[in-house]
N, CA, C and O atoms as a MOPAC input file, in Angstrom:
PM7 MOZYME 1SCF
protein

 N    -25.94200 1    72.94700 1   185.86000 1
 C    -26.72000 1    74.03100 1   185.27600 1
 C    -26.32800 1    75.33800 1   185.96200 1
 O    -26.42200 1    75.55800 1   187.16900 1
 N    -25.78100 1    76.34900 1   184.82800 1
 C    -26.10200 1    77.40300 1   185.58600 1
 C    -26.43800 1    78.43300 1   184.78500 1
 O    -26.66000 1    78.34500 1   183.57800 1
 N    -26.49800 1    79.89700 1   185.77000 1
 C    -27.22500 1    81.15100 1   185.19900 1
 C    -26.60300 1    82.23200 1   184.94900 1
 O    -26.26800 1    82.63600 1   186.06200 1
 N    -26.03500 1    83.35100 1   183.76500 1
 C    -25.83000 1    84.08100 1   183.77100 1
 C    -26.58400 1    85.16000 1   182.87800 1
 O    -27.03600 1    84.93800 1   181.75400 1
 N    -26.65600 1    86.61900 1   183.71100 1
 C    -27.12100 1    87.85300 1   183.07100 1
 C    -26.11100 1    88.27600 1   182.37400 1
 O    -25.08400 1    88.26600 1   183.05300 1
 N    -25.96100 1    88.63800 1   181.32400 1
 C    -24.93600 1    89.64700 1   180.22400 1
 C    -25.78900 1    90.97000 1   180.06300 1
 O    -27.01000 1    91.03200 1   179.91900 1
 N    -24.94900 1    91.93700 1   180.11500 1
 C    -25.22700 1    93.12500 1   179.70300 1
 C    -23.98400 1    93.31100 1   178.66400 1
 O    -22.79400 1    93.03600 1   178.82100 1
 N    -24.64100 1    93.85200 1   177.59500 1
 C    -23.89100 1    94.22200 1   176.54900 1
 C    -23.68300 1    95.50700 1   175.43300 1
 O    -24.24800 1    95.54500 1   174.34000 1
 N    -23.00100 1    96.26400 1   175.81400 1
 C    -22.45800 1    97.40800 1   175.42400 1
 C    -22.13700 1    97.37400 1   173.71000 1
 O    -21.75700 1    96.47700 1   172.95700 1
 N    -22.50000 1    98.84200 1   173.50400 1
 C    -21.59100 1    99.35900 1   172.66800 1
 C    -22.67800 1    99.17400 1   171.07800 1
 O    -23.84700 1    99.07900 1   171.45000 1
 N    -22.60000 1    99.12500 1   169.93200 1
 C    -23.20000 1    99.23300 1   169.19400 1
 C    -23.45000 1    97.67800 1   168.68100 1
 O    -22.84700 1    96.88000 1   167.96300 1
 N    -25.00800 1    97.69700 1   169.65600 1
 C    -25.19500 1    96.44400 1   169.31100 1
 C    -27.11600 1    96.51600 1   169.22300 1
 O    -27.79400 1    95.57100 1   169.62600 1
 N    -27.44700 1    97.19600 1   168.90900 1
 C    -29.04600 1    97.49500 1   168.13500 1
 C    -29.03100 1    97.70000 1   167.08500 1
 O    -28.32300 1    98.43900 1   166.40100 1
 N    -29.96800 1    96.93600 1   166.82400 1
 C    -30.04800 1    97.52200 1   164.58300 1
 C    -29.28700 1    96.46700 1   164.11500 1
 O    -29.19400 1    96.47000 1   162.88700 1
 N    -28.80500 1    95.71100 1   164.58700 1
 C    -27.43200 1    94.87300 1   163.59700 1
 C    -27.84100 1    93.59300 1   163.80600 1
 O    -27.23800 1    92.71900 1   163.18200 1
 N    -28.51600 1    93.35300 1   164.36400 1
 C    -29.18900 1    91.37600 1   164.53300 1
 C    -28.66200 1    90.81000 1   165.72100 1
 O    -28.87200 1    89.60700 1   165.87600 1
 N    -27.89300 1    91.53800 1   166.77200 1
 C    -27.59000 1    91.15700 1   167.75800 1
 C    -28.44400 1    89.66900 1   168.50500 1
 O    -28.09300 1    88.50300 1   168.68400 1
 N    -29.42300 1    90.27500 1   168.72800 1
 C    -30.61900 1    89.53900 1   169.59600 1
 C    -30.99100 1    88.24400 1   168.66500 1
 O    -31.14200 1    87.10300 1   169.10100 1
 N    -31.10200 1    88.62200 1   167.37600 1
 C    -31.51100 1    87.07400 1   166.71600 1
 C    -30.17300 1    86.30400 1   166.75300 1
 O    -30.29500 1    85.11200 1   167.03500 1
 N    -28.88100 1    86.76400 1   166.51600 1
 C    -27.61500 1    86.04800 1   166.19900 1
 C    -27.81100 1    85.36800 1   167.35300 1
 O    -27.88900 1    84.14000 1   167.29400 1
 N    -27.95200 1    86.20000 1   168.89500 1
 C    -27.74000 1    85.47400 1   170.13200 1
 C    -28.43700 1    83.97600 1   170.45300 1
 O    -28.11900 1    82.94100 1   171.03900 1
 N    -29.68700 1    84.55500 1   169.63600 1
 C    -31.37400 1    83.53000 1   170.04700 1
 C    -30.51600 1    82.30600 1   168.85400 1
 O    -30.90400 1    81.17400 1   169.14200 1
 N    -29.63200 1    82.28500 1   167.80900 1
 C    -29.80600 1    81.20500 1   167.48800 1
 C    -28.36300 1    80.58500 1   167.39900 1
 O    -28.24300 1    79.45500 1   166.92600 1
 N    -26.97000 1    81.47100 1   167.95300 1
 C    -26.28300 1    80.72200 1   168.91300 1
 C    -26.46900 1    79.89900 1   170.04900 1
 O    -25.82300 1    78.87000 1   170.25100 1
 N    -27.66900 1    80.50900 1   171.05700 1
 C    -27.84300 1    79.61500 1   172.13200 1
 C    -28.86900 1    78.35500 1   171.72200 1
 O    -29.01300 1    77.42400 1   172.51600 1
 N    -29.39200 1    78.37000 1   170.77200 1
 C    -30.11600 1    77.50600 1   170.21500 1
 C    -28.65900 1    76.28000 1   169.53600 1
 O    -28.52400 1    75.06500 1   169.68400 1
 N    -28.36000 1    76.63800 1   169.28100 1
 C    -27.27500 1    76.01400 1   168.91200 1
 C    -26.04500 1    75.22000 1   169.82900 1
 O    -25.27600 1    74.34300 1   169.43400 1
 N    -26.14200 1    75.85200 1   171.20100 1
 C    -25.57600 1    75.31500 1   172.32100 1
 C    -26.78700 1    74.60000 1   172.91800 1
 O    -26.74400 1    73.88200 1   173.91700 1
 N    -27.55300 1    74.79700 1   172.40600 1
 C    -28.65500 1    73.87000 1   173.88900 1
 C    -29.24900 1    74.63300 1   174.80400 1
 O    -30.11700 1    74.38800 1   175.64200 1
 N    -28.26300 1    76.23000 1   174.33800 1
 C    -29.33000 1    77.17300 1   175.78400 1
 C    -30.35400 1    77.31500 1   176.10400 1
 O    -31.00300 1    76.64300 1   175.30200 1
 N    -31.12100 1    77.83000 1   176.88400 1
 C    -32.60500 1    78.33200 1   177.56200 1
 C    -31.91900 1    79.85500 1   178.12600 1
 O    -30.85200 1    80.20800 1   178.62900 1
 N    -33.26800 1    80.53400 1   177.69800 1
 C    -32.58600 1    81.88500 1   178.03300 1
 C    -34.01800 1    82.78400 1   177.08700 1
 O    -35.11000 1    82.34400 1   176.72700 1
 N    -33.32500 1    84.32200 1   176.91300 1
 C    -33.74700 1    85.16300 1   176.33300 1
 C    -32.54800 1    86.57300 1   176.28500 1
 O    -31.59600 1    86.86800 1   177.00700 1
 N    -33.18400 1    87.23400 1   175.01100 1
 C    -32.12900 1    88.37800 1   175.04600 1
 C    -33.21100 1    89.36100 1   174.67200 1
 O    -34.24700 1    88.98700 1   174.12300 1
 N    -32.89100 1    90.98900 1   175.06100 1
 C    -34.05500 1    91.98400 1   174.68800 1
 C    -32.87300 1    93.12300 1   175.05300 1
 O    -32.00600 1    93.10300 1   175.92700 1
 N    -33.26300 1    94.34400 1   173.80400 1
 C    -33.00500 1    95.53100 1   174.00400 1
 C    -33.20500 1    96.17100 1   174.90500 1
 O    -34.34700 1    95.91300 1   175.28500 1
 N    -32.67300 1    97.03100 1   175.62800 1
 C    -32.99300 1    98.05600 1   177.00300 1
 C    -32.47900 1    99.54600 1   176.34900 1
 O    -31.51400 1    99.87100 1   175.65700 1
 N    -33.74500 1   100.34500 1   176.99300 1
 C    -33.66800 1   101.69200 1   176.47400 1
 C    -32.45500 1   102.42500 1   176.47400 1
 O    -32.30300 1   103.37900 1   175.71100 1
 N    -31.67000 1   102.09400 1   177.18700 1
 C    -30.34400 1   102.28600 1   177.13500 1
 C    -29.14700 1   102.35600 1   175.88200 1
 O    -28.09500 1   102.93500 1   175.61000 1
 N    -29.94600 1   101.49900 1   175.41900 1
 C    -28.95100 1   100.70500 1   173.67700 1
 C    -28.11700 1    99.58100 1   173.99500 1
 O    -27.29600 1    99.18600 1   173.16700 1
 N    -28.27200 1    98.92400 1   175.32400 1
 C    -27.69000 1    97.57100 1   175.41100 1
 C    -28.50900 1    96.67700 1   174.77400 1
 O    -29.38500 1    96.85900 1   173.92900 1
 N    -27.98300 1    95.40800 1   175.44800 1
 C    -28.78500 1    94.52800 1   174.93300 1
 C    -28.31700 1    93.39600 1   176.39500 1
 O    -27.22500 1    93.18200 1   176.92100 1
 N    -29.61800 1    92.89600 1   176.66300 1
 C    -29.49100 1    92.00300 1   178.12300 1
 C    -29.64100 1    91.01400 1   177.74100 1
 O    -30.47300 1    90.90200 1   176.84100 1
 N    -29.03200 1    89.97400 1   178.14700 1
 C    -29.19500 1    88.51700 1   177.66800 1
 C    -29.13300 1    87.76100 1   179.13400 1
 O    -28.30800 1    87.96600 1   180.02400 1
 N    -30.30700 1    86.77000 1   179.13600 1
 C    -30.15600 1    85.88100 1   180.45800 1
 C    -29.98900 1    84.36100 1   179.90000 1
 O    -30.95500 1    83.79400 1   179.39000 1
 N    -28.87600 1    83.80400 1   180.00500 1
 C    -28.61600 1    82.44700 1   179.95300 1
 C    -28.73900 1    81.37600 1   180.56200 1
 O    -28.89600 1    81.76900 1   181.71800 1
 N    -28.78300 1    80.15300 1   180.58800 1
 C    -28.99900 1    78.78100 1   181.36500 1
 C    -28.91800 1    77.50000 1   180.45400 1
 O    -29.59300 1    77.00800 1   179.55000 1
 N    -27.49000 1    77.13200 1   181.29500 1
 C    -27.45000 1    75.70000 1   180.82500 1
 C    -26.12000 1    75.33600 1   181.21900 1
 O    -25.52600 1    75.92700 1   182.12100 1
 N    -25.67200 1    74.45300 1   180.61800 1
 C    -24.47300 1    73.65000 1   181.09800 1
 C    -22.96100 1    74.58400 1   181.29200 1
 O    -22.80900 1    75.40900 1   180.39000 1
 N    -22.20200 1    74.56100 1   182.00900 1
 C    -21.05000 1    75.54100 1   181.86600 1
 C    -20.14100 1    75.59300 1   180.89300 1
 O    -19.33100 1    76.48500 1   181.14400 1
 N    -19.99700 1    75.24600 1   180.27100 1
 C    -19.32200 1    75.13000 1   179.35600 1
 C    -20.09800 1    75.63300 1   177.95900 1
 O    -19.63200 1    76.13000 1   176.93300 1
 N    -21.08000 1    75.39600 1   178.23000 1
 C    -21.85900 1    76.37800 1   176.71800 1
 C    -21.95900 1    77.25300 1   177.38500 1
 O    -21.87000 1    78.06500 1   176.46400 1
 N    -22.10300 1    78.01500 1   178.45000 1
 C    -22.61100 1    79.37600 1   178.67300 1
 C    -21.62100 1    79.98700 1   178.71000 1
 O    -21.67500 1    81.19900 1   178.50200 1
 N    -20.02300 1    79.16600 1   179.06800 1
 C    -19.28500 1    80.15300 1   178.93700 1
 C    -18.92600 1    80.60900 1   177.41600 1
 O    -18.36400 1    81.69000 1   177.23700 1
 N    -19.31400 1    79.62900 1   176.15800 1
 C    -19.22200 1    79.67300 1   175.30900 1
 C    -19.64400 1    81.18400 1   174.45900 1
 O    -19.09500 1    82.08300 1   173.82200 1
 N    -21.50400 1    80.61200 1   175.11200 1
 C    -22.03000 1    82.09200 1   174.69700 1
 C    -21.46900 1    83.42000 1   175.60200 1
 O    -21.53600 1    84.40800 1   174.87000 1
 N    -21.17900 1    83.61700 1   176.33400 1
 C    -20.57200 1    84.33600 1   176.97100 1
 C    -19.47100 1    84.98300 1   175.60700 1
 O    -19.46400 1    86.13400 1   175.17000 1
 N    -18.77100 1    84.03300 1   175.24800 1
 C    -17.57200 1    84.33700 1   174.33000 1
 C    -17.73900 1    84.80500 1   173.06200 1
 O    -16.85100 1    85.34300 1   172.40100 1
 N    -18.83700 1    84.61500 1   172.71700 1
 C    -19.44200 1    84.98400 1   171.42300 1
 C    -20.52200 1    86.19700 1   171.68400 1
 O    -21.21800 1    86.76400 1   170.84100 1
 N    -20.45400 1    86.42900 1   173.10500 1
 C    -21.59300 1    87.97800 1   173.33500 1
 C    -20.64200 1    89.21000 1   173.19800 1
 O    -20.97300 1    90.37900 1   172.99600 1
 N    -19.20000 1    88.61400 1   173.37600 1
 C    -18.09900 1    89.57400 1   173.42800 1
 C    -17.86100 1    90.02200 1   171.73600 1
 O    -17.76200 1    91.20700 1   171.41800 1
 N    -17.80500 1    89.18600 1   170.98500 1
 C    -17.61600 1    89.33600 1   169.26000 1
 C    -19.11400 1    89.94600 1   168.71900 1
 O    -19.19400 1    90.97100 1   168.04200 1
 N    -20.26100 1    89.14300 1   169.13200 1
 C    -21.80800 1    89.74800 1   168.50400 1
 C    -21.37300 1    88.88000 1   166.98700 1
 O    -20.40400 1    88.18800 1   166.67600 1
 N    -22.56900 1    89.29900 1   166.29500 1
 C    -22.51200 1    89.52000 1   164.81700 1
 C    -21.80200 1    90.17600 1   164.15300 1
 O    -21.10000 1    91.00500 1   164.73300 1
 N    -21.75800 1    90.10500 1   163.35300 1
 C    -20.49600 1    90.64800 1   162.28000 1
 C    -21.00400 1    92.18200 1   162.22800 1
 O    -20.08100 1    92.92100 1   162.56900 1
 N    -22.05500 1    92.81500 1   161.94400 1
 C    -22.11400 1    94.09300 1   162.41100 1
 C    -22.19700 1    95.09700 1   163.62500 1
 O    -22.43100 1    96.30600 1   163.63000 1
 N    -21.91100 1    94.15100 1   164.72800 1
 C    -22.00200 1    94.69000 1   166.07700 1
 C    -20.36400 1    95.16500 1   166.33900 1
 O    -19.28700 1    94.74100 1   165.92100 1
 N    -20.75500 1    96.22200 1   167.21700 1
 C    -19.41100 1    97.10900 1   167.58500 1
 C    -19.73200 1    96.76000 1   169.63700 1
 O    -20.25500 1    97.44800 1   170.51300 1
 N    -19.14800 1    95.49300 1   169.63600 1
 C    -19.22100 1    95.34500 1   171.20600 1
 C    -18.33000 1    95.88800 1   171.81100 1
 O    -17.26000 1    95.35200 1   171.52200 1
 N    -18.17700 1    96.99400 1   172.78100 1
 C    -17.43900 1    97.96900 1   173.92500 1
 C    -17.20500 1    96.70100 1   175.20900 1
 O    -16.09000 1    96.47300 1   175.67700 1
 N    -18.05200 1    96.20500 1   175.50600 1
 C    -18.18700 1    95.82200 1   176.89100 1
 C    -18.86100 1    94.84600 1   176.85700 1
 O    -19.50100 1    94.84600 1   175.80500 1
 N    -19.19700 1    93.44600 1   177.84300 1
 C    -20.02000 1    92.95000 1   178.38100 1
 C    -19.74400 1    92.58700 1   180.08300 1
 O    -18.69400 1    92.11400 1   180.51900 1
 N    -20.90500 1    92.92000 1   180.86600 1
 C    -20.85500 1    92.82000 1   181.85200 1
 C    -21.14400 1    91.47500 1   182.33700 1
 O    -21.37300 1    90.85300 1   181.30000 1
 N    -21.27800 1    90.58700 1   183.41500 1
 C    -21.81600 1    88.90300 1   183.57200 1
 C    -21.64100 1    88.87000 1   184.90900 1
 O    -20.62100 1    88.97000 1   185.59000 1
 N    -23.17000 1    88.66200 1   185.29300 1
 C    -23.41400 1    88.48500 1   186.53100 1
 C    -23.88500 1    87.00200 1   186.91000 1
 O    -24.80700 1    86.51000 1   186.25900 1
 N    -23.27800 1    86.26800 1   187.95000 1
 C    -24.03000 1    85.14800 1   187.92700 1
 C    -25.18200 1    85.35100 1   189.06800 1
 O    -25.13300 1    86.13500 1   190.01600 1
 N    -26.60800 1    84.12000 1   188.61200 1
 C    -27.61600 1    83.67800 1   189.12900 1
 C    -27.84300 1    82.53200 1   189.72800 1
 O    -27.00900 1    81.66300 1   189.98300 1
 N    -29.15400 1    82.52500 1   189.99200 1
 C    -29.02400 1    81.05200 1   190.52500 1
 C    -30.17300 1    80.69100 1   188.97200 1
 O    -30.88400 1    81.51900 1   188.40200 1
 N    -30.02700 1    79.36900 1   188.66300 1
 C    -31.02200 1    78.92300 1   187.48900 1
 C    -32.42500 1    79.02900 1   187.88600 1
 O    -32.67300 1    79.09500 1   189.09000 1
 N    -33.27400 1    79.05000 1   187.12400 1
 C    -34.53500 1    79.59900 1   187.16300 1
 C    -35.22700 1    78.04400 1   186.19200 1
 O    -36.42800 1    78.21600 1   185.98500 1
 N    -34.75100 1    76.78300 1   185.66000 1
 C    -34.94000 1    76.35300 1   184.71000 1
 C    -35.85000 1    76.79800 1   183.25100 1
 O    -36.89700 1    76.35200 1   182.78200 1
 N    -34.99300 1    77.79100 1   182.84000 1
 C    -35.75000 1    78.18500 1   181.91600 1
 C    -35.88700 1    77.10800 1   180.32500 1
 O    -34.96100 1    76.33200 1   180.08600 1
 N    -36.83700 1    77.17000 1   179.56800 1
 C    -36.55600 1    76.10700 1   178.79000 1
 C    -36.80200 1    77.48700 1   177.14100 1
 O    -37.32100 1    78.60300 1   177.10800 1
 N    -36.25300 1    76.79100 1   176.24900 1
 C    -36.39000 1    77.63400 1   175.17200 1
 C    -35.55200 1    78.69600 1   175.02500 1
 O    -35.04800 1    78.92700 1   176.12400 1
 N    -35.18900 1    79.40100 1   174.25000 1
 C    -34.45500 1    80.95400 1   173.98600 1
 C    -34.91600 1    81.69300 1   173.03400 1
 O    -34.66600 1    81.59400 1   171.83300 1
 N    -36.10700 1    83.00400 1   173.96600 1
 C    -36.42700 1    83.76900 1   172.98100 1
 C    -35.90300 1    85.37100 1   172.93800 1
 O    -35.20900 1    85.93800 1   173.78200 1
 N    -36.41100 1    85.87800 1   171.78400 1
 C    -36.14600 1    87.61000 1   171.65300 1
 C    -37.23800 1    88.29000 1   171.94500 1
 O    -38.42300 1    88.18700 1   171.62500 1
 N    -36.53000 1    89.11500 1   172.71500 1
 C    -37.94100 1    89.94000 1   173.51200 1
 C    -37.63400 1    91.51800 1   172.78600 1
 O    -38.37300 1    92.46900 1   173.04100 1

């Protein structure tokens, strides 16, 4: 198990970012959450097996088909066992 924070750049509000994310990681098995920051990012905290997180990781870089991703940043954590993945 492990934990990573994404910060994610670039034009990714307004376009479904946060739900696409909530039901990719639903789709890997993640636990987590993702939420807008006043900024116009979008933060996503992940948890789960390495290989899906690096997954989502890979798919935070593309977004949804209307997202214009610049950047993502990825910090690792230590796990928190989070269970579920919601949008905040």
């Amino acid at each position: 198990m492990i934990r990573r924070r994404l910060r994610v750049h670039g034009f990714v509000q307004g376009v479904g970012y946060r739900y696409s994310c909530q039901a990719e990681a639903q789709r890997l098995g993640l636990a987590g959450w993702a939420e807008n920051r006043p900024d116009g990012t979008v933060e996503v905290v992940v948890e789960g097996g390495e290989e899906d997180v690096a997954a989502l990781v890979d798919w935070a870089r593309r977004g949804p088909r209307h997202a214009e991703v610049s950047q993502v940043d990825v910090a690792a954590e230590e796990p928190a066992g989070l269970s579920g993945f919601e949008t905040r």
